[in-house]
BADREN-158854 format. One record per residue (C-alpha): chain; z, x, y; residue number from 1. Coordinates in pm, whole numbers. Each point is the difference from the previous one (the first is absolute). Layout:
# residues N
   kette        w        u        v    nr
       A        Z        X        Y   NUM
...
***
This chain:
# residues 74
   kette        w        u        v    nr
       A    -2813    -1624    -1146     1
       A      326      158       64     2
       A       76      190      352     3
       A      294      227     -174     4
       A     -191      331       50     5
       A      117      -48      365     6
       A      338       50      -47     7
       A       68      356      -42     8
       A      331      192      -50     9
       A       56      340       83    10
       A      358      158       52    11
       A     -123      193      338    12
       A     -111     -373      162    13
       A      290     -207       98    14
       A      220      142     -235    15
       A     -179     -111     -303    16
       A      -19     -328       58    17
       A     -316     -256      -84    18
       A     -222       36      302    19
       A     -377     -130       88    20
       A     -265      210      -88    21
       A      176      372      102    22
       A      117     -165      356    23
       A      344       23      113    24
       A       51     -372      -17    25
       A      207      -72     -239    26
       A      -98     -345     -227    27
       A      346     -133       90    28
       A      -98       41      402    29
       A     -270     -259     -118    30
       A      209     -236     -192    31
       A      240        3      246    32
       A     -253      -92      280    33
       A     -146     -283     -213    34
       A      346     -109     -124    35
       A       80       -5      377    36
       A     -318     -267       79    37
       A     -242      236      124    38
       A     -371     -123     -137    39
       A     -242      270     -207    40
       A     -177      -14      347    41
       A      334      105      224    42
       A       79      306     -231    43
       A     -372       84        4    44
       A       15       32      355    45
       A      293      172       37    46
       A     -123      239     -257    47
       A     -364       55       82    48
       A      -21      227     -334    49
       A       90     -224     -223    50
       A     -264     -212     -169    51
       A        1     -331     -125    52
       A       10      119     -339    53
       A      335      242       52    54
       A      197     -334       52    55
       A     -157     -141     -323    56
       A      131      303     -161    57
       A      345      -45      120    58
       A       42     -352     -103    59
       A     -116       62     -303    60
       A      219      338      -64    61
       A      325     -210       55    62
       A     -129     -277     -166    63
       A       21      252     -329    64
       A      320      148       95    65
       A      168     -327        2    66
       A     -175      -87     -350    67
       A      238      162     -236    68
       A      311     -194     -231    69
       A      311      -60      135    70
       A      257       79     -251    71
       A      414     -181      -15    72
       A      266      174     -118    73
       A      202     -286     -281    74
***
């Protein structure tokens, strides 16, 4: 089941950029941390208000951003 419904973007949160669930943490914050090393259990902990299924959601919104064609200029 997909976790997308988390990510929320409103132009009066972080300047309209994708965010988890309403919270001022922005999905790149996340990506960054995991990018970074940190384990789903470090950025838990860090961020007590995030739930296991908020970091689903962010893998799995830039998983679909990167999914679109790359076109070349002949």
């Amino acid at each position: 089941m997909s976790e997308l419904h988390r990510i929320t973007i409103d132009p009066d949160v972080c300047g309209g950029r994708p965010c988890v669930r309403g919270l001022r943490i922005r999905v790149k914050d996340v990506l960054d941390l995991l990018a970074a090393g940190a384990s789903h259990e470090e950025v838990l902990q860090d961020y007590p208000y995030l739930e296991p299924e908020d970091i689903v959601a962010v893998l799995e919104y830039a998983a679909r951003q990167s999914d679109h064609p790359v076109l070349s200029v002949a």
